[in-house]
N, C-alpha and C positions, 0 to 999 in steps of 0.2 A: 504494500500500500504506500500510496505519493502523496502526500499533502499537499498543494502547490498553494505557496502563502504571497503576498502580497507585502503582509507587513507583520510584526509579532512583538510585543510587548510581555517581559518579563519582569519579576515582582519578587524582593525579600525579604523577610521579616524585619530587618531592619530599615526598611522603608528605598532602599537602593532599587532603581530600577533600569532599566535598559528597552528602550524604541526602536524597533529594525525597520527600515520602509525601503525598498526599492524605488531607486531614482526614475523608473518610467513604469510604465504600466497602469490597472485598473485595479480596484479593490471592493471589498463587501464583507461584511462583518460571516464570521463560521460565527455558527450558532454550536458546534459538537467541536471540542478542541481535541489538537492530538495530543498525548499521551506526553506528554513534555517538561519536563520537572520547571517546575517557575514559570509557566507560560498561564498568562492572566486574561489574556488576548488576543486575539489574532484577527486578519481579512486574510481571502482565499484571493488567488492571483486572476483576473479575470481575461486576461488578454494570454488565448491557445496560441500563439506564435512567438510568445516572449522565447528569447536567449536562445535562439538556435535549436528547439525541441528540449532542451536542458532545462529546468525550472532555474531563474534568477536567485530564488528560497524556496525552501521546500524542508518537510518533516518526512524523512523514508523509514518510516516500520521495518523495513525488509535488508536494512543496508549490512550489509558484509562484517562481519566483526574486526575487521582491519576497519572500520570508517564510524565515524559520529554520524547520529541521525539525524540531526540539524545541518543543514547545506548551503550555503554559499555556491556565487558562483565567480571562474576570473574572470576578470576586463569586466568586472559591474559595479556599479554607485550603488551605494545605502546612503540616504538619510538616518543618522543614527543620534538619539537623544539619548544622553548620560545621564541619570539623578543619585547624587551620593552626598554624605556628610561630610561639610565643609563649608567654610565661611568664605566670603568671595575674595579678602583678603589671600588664604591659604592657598586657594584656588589659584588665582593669579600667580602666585608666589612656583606652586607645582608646576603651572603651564611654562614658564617663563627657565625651568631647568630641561625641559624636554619637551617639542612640540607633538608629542604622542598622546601627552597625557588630556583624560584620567585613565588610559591605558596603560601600557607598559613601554618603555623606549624603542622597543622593535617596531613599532605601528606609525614610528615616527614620518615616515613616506607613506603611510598607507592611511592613515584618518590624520583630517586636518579638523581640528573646534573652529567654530566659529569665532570672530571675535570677541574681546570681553563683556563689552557692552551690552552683546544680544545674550548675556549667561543669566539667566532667573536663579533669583534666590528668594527661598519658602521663608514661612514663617517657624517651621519646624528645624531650621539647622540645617536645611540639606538645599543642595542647586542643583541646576540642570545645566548639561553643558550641552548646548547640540551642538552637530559636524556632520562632515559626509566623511566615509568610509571608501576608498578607491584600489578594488582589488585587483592586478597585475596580472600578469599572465604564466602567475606560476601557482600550482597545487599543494594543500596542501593543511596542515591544522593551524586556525587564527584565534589568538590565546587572548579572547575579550576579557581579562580580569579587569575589573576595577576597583576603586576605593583600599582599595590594600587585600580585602579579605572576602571578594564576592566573585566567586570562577566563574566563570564560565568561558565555552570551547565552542566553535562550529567550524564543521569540515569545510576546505575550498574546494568545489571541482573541476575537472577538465569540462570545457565545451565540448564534450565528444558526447552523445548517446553511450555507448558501449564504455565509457573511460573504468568506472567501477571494477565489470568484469575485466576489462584487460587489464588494467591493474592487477588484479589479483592473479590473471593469467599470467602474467609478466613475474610476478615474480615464484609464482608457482613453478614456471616454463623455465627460469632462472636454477631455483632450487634445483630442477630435474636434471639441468647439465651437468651441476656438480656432484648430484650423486651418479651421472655416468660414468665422469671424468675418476672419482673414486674406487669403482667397481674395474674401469677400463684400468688404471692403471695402477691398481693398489699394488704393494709390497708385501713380502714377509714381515717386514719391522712394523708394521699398523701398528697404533696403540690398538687395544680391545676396551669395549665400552665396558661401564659397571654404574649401574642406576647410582649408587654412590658418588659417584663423580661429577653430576647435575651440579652445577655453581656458575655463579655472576658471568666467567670467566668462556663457560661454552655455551651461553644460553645464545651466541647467535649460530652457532656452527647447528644446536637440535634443532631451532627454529628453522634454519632452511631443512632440516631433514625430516624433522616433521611434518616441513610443509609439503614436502615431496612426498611421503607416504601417506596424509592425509589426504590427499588430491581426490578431485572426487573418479578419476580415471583411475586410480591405483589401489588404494588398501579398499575402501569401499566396492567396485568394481571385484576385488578379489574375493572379496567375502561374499557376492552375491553366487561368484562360479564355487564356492566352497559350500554355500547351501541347497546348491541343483545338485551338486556329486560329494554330499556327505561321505564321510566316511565312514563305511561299517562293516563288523566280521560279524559271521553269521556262531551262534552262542549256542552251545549245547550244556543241558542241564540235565543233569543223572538222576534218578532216584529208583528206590527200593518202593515197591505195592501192592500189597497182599494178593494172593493166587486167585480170591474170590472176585476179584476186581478185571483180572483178564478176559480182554476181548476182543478174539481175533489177531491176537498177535501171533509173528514169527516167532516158537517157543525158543527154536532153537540161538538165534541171536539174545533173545531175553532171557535165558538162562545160562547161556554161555560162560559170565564173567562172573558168574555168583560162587564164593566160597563153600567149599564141604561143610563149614557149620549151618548152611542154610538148607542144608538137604537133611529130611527123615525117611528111614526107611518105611517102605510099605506104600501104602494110600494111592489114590487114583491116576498120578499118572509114572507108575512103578516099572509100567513098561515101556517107558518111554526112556527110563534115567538108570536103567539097570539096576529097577528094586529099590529106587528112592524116586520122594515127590519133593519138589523144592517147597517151600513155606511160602515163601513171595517171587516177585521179580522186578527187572530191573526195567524203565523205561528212561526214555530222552524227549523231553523237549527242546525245541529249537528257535532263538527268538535271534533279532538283529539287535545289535550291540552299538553305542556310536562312542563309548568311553573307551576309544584307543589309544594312545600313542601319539600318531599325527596329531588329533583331534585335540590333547591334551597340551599339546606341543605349540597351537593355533592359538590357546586357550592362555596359556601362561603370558605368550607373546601380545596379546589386546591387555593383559593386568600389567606388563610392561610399562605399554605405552600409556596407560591410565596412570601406573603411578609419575613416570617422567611429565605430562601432559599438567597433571596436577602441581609435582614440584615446582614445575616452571613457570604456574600463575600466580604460585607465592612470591618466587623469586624477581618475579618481572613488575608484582605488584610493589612491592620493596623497591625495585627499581624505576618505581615511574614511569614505568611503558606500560599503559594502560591500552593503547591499541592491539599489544600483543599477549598479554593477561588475557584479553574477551576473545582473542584467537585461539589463543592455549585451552579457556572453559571452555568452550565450541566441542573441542576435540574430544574434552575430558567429557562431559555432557554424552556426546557422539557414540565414546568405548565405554560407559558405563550402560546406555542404552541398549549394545550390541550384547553385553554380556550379561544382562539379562532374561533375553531370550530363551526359549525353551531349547532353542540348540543348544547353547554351550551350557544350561545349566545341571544337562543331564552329565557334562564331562567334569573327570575328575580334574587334581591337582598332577603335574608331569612329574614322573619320579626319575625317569631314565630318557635320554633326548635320542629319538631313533633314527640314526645317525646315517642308515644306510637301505633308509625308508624307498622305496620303488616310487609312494604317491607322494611324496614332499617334495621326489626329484623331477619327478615328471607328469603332474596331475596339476591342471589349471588351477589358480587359486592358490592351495599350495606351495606351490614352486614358487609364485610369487609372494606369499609372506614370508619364504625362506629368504628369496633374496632380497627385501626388504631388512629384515632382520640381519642380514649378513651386510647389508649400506650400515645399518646404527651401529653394527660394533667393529665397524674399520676405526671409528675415533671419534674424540671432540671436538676437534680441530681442523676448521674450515682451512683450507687449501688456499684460499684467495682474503686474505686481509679485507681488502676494500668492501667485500661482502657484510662484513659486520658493521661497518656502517647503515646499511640500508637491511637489517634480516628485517628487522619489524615494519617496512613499508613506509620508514621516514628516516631522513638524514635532520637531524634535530626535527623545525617542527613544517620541514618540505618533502613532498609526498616527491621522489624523487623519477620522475614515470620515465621522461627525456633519454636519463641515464641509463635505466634497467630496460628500454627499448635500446638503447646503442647497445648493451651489454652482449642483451638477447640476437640481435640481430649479426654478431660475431660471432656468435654458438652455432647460428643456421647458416651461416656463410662457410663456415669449420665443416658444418654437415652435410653440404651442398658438392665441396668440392672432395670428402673424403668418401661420395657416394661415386665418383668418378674417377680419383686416383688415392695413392697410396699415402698415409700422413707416417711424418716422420719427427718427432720430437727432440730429437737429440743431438741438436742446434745449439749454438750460445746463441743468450737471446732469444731462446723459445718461450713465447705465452708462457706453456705447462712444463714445468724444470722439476727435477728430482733435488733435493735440498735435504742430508741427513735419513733417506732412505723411504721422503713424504714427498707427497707431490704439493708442488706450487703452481699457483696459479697468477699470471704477471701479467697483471691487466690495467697499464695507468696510463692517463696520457701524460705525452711525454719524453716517453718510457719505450724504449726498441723492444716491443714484442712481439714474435712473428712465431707463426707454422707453418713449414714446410713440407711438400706434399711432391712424390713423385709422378708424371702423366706417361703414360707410356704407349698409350693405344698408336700413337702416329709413326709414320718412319723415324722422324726424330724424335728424341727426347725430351723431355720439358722439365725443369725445375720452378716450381710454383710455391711464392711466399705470402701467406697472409699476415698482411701488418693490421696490427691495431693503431690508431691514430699515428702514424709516421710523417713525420717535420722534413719538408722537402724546401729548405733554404736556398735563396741564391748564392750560391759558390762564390768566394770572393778573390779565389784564384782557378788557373786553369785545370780543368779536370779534365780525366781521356771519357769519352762516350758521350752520349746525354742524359745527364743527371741533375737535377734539382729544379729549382728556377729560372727563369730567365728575369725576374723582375721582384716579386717579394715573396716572402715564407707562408707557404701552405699545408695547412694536416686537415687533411680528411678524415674521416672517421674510420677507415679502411680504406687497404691499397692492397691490388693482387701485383707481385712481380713475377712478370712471365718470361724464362728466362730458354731461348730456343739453342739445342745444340749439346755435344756433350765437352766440347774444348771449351775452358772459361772464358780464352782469353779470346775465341770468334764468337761466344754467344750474343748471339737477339735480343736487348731488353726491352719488353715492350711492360706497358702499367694500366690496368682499369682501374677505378677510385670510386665506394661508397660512401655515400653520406647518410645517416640516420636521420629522418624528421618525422618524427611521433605524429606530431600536430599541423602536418601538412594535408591531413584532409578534415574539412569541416563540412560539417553536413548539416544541413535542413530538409525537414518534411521528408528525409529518407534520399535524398540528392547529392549527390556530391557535385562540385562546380568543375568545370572543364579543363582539361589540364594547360590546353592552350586555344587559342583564339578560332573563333568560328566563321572567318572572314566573308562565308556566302550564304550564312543562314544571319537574321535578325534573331542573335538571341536575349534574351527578355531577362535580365537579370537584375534581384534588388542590391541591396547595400551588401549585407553578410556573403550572395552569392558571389558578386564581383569583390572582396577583400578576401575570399577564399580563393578566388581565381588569379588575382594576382601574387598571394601567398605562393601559388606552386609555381608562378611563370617566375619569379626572383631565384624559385629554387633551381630551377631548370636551367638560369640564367649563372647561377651561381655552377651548375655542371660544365658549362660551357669554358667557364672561366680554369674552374681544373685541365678538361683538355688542350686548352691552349697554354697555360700558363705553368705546368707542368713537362719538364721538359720528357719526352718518350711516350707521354699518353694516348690509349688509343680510343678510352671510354670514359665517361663518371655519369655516375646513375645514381635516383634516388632510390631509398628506401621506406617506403612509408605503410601504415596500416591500411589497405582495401580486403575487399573482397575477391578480385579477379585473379588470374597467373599467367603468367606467358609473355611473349613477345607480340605487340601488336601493333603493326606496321602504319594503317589505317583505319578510316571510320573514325567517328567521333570519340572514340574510347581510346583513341591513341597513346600509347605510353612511348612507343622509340623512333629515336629519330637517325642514318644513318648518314652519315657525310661524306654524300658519293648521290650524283646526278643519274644513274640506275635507281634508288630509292623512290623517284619523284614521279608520281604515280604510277611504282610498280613497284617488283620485288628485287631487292638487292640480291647479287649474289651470296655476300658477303654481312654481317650484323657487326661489324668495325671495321673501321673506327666512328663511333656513335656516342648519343647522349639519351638518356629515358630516365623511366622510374619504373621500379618494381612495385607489389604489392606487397609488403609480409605485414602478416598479422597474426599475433597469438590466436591458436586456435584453427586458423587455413595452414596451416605449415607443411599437413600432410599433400598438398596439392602445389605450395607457392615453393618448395624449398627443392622438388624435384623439376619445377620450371626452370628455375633459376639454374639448377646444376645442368638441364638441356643447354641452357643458352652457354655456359661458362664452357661443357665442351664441346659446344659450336666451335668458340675463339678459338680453344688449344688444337680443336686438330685441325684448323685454317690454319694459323698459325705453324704449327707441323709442316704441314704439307703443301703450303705454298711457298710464292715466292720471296725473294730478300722485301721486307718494308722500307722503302725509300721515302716516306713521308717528307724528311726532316732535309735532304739534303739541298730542295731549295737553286738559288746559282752558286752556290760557295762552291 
């Protein structure tokens, strides 16, 4: 449920209150308020086209336990009236050390008061301060305290419909890499976990791993194929019952196993036992059993992560990260729910771990809580430093989305090209380096981190390096080849070096160059604006659709400026969040452009040297990340198996 507010007035016992109103829009008083601790008041939003389909404010019931249910939105005006105690003496005195206040000095660019003149003071001790509130274009938690001792918090969000879920895809989709990268490359020396070891110290290293197994693709998903193909051994049950009670049984299996003390001589069936009748016999029932082993093994593994799940909402409540406390109860909520159930409550406690189990190794479900469990106890120690900056979904109090899309989109460029050739890590200067027998993860800008990767399918060779943000400077003496600038220092957010040949000193360098931009597409009413101009049709576009279209033609504009300005480049492409995949040359949907007079209305032979944008999006990955690796080796085996590239030589 969306509340779409208009304006919202909150109230506290001590008479402080706080006015929210949106600088444009319609309002009308809600008669039913939401659910809002201190909300006294409210008007519903009346205008259905405000802020790009995104509510300006809004109260969401249903928000993600990573996000506050009060919401803001960036790039929007509030009108916001402050009433706190203080005499207008003090007041002035406050405003005149920080022009934040009665906020806190971070707000100091973000709410401006009004002048002093227009500030009301009561007759009770308290004033009103009012101002507009002017939120940026960045995400995030905005920390309204005022008066010294009256909190309050409301989330920022992306103008995006979808920002929420990708958020949380994003660093779900994050998480997931590095528990790859762990399993792909662990060692003998891993530490081993021990629930004991939960402290301050790896509460971000569980968070991502928790966040990885919590996913709702992963531990959930495992547990539904774990209650289609339970596990059960079929149970036999013995017992001894009296001869009058036989009927119809095979005597001979039912008396088979019975002791000489149970036979007497004589009686009615004497010819049957050689001059003895037994007294009773033995039967079997036969029931399914679900208190195995495996099942015990599943069972122990969910009270695991219940007890970590739970530690870690003390410890993170202790610690002030309360966005990730109400992610850790979620979970804890979640495994206390699951082991409830009639499934696991008929399984015992695991005595013996069955280590050489046929269904733990190879039965859906299974297989995957084993190797889930086998990620938790490689270690506590996140591989990649900078991750612990952002496990809980904020770098202090910025939702940091920009960043864990550049992250993520390095992970699928990695997986892109190692679904095509061979990676090879054991490079100086590699991303992922061995450090004391752990893996590291060297992801800064900066910072020379590269993976290299073998191509082999063409007559010649290819050595292929993925740089994360690499500094290509103007050379300030001569170099041999072409390398750097010819003008000023550029780092794109990815650089492939395509390296043709197996001599080093006759190889080919040639460079395609990504850039990440999260928030390059904006959308309305379900539209996205065109990536470039539509010179023969009359298109009809308002304010937000033309600021969104000239958004992506700066960035395009900005590709162009890599290829030329870049000395050996043959591409730069954007990266942004759609829906689509592939290369497409024409029609309105056009994403690539190739720079070659064959292109212009028809098909190139060739897809470089060019400029476009891709689509990736958390979530399309399984469709956009095997496009991308068609087109990448497109280049490599053009590049192979053509001829010398003479672009550069120009009349020199």
């Amino acid at each position: 449920m969306v509340a779409k507010l208009h304006s919202a007035v909150f109230a506290w016992a001590n008479g402080h209150r706080l006015e929210i109103e949106w600088a444009r829009g319609r309002g009308r008083p809600l008669d039913v308020l939401p659910a809002l601790a201190n909300l006294v008041s409210a008007e519903e939003e009346l205008d259905e086209g405000s802020s790009l389909g995104v509510p300006a404010m809004c109260w969401r019931q249903e928000a993600p336990a990573l996000f506050d249910k009060f919401q803001l939105c960036e790039n929007e005006e509030y009108y916001v009236d402050v009433t706190l105690t203080a005499s207008r003496e003090a007041a002035q005195a406050a405003y005149a050390l920080h022009q934040g206040w009665p906020f806190g000095p971070r707000l100091a660019n973000t709410f401006t008061a009004d002048p002093p003149r227009r500030w009301r003071q009561h007759d009770n001790g308290l004033i009103t301060v009012p101002g507009k509130l002017s939120l940026r274009d960045q995400a995030g938690l905005l920390d309204l305290t005022f008066g010294g001792n009256t909190p309050f918090r409301a989330e920022v969000v992306c103008k995006k419909l979808s920002y929420m879920e990708e958020f949380r895809a994003l660093l779900n989709a994050v998480a997931e890499e590095l528990a790859e990268l762990l399993l792909q490359y662990d060692s003998p020396t891993s530490s081993l976990f021990d629930a004991s070891d939960i402290r301050i110290e790896s509460n971000a290293a569980l968070m991502f791993l928790m966040r990885y197994i919590m996913a709702d693709s992963n531990l959930p998903t495992a547990l539904d194929e774990i209650r289609r193909s339970f596990h059960k051994v079929l149970k036999a049950e013995r017992k001894q019952e009296a001869l009058s009670s036989a009927d119809g049984s095979e005597l001979s299996d039912a008396f088979s196993d019975l002791p000489s003390s149970h036979f007497t001589r004589g009686g009615p069936l004497a010819g049957l036992f050689r001059g003895y009748t037994p007294s009773d016999f033995t039967t079997s029932d036969y029931s399914e059993d679900t208190d195995t082993r495996e099942n015990q093994y599943i069972r122990q593994f969910l009270e695991e992560l219940r007890l970590i799940s739970e530690q870690l909402v003390t410890l993170l409540q202790k610690d002030g990260r309360t966005a990730s406390a109400r992610e850790a109860r979620t979970w804890a909520v979640s495994l206390d729910e699951e082991l409830a159930t009639n499934t696991f409550r008929q399984v015992g406690p695991l005595r013996h771990f069955p280590s050489n189990s046929q269904v733990l190794q190879k039965r859906r479900g299974y297989r995957d809580v084993l190797r889930f469990d086998s990620l938790l106890r490689l270690g506590l120690q996140l591989p990649w430093k900078r991750a612990e900056a952002f496990a809980d979904g904020l770098i202090g109090d910025i939702r940091p989305v920009n960043e864990l899309y550049e992250y993520w989109c390095f992970f699928m460029l990695r997986r892109a090209l190692a679904s095509i050739a061979v990676e090879d890590i054991s490079i100086p200067g590699s991303a992922f380096e061995f450090t004391s027998g752990k893996l590291q993860v060297r992801l800064a800008k900066g910072r020379r981190s590269r993976i290299r990767f073998h191509f082999r399918d063409g007559p010649v060779p290819i050595v292929v390096h993925l740089f994360y943000n690499r500094v290509f400077p103007r050379p300030e003496r001569t170099v041999p080849g072409w390398q750097g600038s010819y003008t000023s220092r550029f780092d794109p957010d990815f650089s492939l070096e395509i390296l043709v040949g197996d001599d080093p000193a006759q190889r080919v360098r040639h460079w395609l160059h990504f850039d990440a931009k999260y928030r390059a597409r904006i959308m309305k009413s379900g539209k996205v604006a065109p990536l470039v101009e539509q010179a023969e049709e009359a298109v009809d576009l308002d304010y937000f659709e033309e600021l969104a279209r000239l958004h992506k033609q700066d960035d395009l504009f900005k590709m162009h400026t890599y290829r030329d300005g870049i000395l050996g480049s043959r591409g730069a492409y954007i990266l942004y969040p759609g829906d689509a995949a592939g290369v497409r040359l024409s029609g309105a949907k056009r994403n690539f452009f190739v720079r070659h007079p064959s292109a212009f209305g028809g098909t190139p032979p060739l897809l470089f040297p060019s400029v476009g944008a891709f689509e990736f999006c958390p979530g399309h990955e399984q469709a956009q990340v095997p496009a991308l690796a068609s087109f990448l080796r497109t280049v490599l085996m053009s590049a192979s198996t053509g001829s010398p590239y003479v672009e550069e030589a120009g009349l020199f």
